[in-house]
C-alpha positions in Angstrom: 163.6 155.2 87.9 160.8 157.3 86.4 160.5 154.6 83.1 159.7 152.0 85.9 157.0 153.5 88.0 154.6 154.1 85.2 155.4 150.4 83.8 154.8 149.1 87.6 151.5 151.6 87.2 150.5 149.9 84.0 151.2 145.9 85.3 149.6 146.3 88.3 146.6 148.1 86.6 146.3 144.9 84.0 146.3 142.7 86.9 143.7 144.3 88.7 141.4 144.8 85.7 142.4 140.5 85.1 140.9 139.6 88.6 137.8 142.0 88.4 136.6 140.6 84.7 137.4 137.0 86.0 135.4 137.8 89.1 132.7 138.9 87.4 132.9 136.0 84.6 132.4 133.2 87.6 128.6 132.4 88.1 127.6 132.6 91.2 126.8 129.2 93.5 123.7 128.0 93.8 122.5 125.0 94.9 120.1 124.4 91.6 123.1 125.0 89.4 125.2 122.5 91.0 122.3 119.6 91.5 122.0 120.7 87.6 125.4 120.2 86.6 124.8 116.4 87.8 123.6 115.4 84.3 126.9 116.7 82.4 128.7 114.0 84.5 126.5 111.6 85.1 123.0 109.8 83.5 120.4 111.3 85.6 116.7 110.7 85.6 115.1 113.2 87.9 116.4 115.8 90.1 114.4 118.1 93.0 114.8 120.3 95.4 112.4 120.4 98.0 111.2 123.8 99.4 108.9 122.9 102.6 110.3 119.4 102.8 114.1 119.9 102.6 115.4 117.0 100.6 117.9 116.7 97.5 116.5 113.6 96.0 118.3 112.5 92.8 117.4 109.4 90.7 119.5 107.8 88.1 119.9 105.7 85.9 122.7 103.3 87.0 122.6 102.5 90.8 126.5 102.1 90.3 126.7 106.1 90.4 125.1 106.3 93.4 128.7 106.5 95.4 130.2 109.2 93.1 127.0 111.2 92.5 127.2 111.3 96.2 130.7 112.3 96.2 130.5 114.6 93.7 127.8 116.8 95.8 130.0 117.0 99.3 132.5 118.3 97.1 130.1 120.4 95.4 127.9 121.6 97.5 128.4 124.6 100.6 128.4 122.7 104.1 125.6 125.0 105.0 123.6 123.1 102.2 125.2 119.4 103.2 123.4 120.5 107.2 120.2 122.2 105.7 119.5 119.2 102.8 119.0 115.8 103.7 120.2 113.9 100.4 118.5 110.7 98.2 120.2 109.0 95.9 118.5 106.1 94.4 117.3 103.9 91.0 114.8 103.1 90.0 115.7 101.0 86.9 119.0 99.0 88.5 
């Protein structure tokens, strides 16, 4: 009984510090980071983000990735930002 309570002690500490260093590892969401990471999965042209004018507008390359660039970004992106954003997709070499 007294060999287990200071191994349960020792596991539950090692969990705990697990969660908090993965926690902290995890970069926080943005919307700039996530209409970034569009060009590790996709060929992309242009990206912005307006401030005054609140549009997404996204151009690239191959109008056949409009659907999934789409996709990608509801999956991606907070529904706040889906309401707040209105989103373009579009080529302008296809």
């Amino acid at each position: 009984m007294i060999k287990s309570k200071p191994g349960v002690l020792i596991l539950s500490s090692v969990i705990v510090l697990a969660i908090i260093f993965w926690y902290m590892q995890k970069e926080p969401y943005s919307t700039t980071r996530v209409v970034n990471s569009l060009s590790e999965k996709f060929e992309i042209q242009s990206t912005q983000i307006g401030i005054t004018d609140p549009v997404i507008s996204i151009d690239v390359y191959d109008k056949n990735d409009i659907p999934e660039v789409e996709k990608y970004l509801k999956e991606n992106l907070f529904k706040d930002d889906l309401r707040h954003y209105e989103i373009e997709i579009f080529s302008r070499w296809s």
